[in-house]
N, C-alpha and C positions, 0 to 999 in steps of 0.2 A: 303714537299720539292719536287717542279714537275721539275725545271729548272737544268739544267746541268752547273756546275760549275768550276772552277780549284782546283785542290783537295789543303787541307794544311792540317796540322797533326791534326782537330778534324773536317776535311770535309773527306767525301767518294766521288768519281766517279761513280753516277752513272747510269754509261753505264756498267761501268765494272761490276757492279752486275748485269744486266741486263742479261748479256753477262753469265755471272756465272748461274743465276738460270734457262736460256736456255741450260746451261751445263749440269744440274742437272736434267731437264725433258729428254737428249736426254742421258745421262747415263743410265735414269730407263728403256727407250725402248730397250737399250738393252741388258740391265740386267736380264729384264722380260723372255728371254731366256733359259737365267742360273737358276734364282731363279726356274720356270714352268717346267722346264726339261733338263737333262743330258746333254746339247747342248756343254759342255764344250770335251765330248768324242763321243758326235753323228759330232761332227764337223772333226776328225780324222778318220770317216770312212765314210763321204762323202754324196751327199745330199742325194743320194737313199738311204735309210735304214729303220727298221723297226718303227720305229717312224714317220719320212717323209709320209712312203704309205699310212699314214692314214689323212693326210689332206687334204682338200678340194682347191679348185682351190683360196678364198680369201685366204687363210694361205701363201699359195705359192705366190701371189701376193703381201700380207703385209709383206712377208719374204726378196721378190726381194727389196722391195719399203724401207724395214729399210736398205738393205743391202749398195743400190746406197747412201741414203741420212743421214742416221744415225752411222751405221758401222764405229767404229773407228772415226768417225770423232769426239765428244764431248768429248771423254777421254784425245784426243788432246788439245781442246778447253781447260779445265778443267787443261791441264799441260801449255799449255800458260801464263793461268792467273794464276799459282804458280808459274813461273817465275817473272811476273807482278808483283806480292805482293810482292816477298821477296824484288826487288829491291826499291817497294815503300815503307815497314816496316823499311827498311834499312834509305831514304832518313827522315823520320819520325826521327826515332831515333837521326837522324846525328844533327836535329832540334831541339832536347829537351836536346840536350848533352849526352844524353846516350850508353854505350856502347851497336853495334849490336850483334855483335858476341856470343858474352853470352846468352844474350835472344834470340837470335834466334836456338842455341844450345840448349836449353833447351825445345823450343817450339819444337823444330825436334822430341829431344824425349820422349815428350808428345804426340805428333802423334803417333810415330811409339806405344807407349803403346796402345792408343786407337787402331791402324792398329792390335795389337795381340788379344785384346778383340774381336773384331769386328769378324777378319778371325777364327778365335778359338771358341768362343763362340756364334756367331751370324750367319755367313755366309759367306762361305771361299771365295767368289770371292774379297776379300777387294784389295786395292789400295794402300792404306793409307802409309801401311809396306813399298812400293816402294816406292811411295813419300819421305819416310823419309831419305831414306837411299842414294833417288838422293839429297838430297837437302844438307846431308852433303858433296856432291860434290859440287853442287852451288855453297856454299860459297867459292872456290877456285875461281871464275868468280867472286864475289861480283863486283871486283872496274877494271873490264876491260871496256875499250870502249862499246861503243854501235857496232861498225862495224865489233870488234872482236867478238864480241858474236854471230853477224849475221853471220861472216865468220865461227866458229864454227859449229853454229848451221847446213848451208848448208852442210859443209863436212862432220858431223857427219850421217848426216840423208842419200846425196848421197851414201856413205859405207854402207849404210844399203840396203839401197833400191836394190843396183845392182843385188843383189844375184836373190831377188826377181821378179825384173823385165825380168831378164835371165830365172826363170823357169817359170813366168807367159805365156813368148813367148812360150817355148818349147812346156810348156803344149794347151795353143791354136794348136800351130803350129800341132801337136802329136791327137788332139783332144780329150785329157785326160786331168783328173781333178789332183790338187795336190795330191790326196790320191796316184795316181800311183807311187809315190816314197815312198809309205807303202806296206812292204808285207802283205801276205796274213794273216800270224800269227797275225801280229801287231793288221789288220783290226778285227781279232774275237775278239782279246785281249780288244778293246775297247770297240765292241758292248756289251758283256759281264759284263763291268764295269759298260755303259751304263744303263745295264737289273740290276745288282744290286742298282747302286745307285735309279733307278725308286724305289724298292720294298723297300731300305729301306726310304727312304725321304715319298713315298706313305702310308707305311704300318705301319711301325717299331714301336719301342717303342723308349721313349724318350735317350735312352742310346744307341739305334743301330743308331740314326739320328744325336747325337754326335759323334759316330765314324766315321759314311761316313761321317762327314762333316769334320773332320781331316784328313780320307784318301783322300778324295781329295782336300784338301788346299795343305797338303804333296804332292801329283801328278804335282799339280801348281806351287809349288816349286821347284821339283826338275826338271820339264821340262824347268824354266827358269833360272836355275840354282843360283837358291839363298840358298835351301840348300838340300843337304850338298853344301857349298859354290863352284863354280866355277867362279870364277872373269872372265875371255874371254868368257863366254857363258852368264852370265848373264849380264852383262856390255853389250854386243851386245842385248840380249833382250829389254834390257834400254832403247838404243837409240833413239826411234820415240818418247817416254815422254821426256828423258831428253834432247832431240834437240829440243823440243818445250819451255822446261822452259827458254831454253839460249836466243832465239826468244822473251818471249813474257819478257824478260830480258831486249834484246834490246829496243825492243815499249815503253818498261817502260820510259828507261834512252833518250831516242828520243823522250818522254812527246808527243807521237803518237794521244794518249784519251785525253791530257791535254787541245789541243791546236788543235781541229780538223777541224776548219776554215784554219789554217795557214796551215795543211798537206791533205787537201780533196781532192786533186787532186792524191795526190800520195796515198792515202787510196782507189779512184778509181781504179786507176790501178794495185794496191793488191787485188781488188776484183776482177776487171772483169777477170785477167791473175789466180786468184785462181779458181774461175768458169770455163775458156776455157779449162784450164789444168787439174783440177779435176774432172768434170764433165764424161770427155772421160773416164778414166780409172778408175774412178768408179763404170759408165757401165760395161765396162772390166769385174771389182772384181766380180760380178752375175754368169759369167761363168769360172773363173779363180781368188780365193780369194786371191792371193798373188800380187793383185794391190791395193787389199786396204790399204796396208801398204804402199804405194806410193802416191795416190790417196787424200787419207785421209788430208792430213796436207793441199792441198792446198782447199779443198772442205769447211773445217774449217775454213779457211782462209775467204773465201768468207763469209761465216755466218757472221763473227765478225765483218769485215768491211761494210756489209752490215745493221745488228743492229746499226752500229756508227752512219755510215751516215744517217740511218732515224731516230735516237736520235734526228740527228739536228731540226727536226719540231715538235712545242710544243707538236700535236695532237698525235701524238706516244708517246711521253713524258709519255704524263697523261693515253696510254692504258696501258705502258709495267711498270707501277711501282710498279705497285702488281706482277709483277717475279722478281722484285729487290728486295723484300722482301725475296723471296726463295733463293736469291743470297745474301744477308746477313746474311742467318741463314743454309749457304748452306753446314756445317759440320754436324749439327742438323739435314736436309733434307734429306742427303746420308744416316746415320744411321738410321734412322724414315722409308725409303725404303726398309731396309735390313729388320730390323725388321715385318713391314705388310707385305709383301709379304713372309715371312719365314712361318709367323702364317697362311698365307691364303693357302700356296701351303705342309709344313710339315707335318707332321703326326699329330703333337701335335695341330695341328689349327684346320682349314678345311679340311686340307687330300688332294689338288688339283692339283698335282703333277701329271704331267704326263698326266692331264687331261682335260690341256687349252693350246690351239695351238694357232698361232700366232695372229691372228686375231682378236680374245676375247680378247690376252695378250695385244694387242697395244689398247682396251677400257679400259681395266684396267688401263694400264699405266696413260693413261690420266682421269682418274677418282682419281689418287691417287695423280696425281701431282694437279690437280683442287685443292684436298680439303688440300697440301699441302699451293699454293698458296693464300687463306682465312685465314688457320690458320696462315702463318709467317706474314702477313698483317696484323692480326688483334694483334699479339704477339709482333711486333712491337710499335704497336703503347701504347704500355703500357711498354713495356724494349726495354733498349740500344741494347742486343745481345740473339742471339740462346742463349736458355739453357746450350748444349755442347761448343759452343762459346765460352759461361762466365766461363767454367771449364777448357777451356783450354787457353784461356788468363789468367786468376787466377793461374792457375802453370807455367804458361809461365815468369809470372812477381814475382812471389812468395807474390801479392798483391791482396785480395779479391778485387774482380773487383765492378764498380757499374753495379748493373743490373738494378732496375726499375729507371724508367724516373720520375722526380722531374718537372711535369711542372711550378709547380710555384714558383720555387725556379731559373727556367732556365729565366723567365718570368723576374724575378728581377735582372737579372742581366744586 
């Protein structure tokens, strides 16, 4: 299937998997981070630190280069099109008579089960747990306008941004980095956690690399205030994800992807105005990181409209459909990520923790997503869905799903 079509409840879009398994390579770049090294508390005490002084001038280049064009921007991307899905599961269901609301309650907390496995057992930077918990807000959006959802979505995400773009001036202005609103306690407080979590993820035994990876899931938590629960802290952490689901909520119910002859002009002008605007203060984020939470959504922006409209020519068609394979099986791919990279960088794998800097990290990246891209391609074309997929539409639906592909039984029909 190389052509682009209008989706109906047993066709997919896809662009939008395209879109997706581009999601899913620019997630691992910079996860690669987190998974290789402490970057979750070397990032609270600022670029200079003991970690930093020891790379070389490409690390500090490949660091700049993910920061302007990767940073934030795919986790966005990635909440978009959870937006996008639910409202097209939704218009799916509406078609076969079925109730959404139920099944999609159920698929929520299917995720968020997996989101605990995942963060608990596998490797605490998961997502999943957040997803699930915005999405049983979504559902209150289900059956609003497209225009309300966009006027949400703006306000939600302007109240976010302000703060941040007030101290990103300061801190230019001041010529100080955001750490300066850490004192000096905090700053050792984290290098220190930094230097533990290095020795146990490098060193440890299989039960010290379960505990840091609980202490710091717990750090994760309770700095976004999810738990111990604080609804105004975490609800504002939210914001930049769950202002993107309302957005790509809208696109959905404005059949944006469906009908991209009829809206290419106005898909233009979401690009090029997401590039002029994102672009600047992306730069910005390299010396002052609290524009990338600004920056981010329109720089996204431009990716997404930009993959659409070269959809429209076969010859891209037929290069990008081996990443719409990674973008079908793109629950399967996140977890398949967490896991290689845990065994190549923990103790219990390879041990490499601590001891591949950015540069190596973004060949990796793309070596994993390469052999990711071969295998859903070739996984496809023998079954309907990812592995995790078929596990989680199967408790979704409380119906074993089909998984391998009957061609000749599709043949005859």
């Amino acid at each position: 299937m190389n052509k682009l079509h209008p989706i109906s409840e047993q066709e997919r879009l896809d662009v939008i998997d395209i879109i997706r398994g581009f999601a899913i390579f620019g997630i691992l770049l910079v996860n690669m981070a987190h998974f290789s090294y402490p970057d979750m508390y070397l990032s609270l005490v600022g670029k200079n630190n003991f970690f930093t002084e020891n790379w070389g001038a490409l690390d500090h280049l490949t660091r700049g280069f993910l920061d302007i064009f990767v940073q934030a921007k795919f986790i966005t991307m990635f909440s978009f099109l959870f937006g996008f899905g639910m409202v097209i599961m939704m218009e799916r269901a509406k078609a076969k008579g079925e109730k959404f609301v139920p099944i999609y309650l159920r698929r929520l907390f299917v995720l968020f089960g997996f989101g605990v496995i995942h963060a608990f057992f596998i490797w605490d930077g998961d997502i999943l747990m957040d997803y699930a918990l915005m999405g049983f807000l979504l559902l209150l959006f289900r059956n609003f306008k497209p225009i309300t959802l966009l006027i949400w979505a703006i306000v939600l995400f302007s109240l976010y941004s302000l703060p941040y773009l007030f101290i990103g001036i300061y801190s230019l202005s001041t010529n100080n980095g955001m750490e300066t609103f850490y004192d000096q306690e905090f700053i050792q407080e984290m290098e220190k956690e930094a230097k533990q979590a290095m020795e146990h993820y490098q060193n440890g035994t299989f039960l010290e690399v379960f505990k840091q990876r609980i202490h710091d899931r717990l750090y994760y938590m309770d700095s976004l205030g999810m738990w111990p629960l604080q609804p105004i802290l975490y609800g504002y952490s939210m914001i930049p994800y769950f202002s993107m689901f309302l957005l790509g909520a809208a696109f959905a119910k404005w059949r944006m992807f469906h009908e991209v002859k009829k809206n290419q002009q106005l898909l233009k002008r979401i690009c090029w105005t997401g590039l002029l605007v994102g672009l600047p203060l992306n730069i910005l984020a390299v010396f002052e990181q609290s524009f990338w939470f600004i920056g981010a959504p329109f720089l996204m922006l431009f990716y997404v409209m930009s993959i659409t409209l070269i959809m429209k020519q076969q010859k891209w068609q037929k290069k990008f459909m081996k990443v719409a394979a990674v973008g079908r099986t793109a629950f399967t791919n996140y977890i398949m990520q967490s896991i290689i990279c845990t065994s190549l960088f923990y103790s219990y794998g390879f041990g490499l923790y601590g001891k591949v800097y950015p540069f190596v990290g973004l060949f990796i990246s793309i070596v994993i997503f390469a052999v990711q891209v071969i295998i859903s391609h070739k996984w496809l074309k023998k079954y309907r869905l990812g592995p995790l997929e078929w596990v989680w539409r199967t408790l979704t639906y409380w119906n074993v799903q089909k998984l391998k592909i009957n061609r000749i039984a599709e043949m005859e029909k």
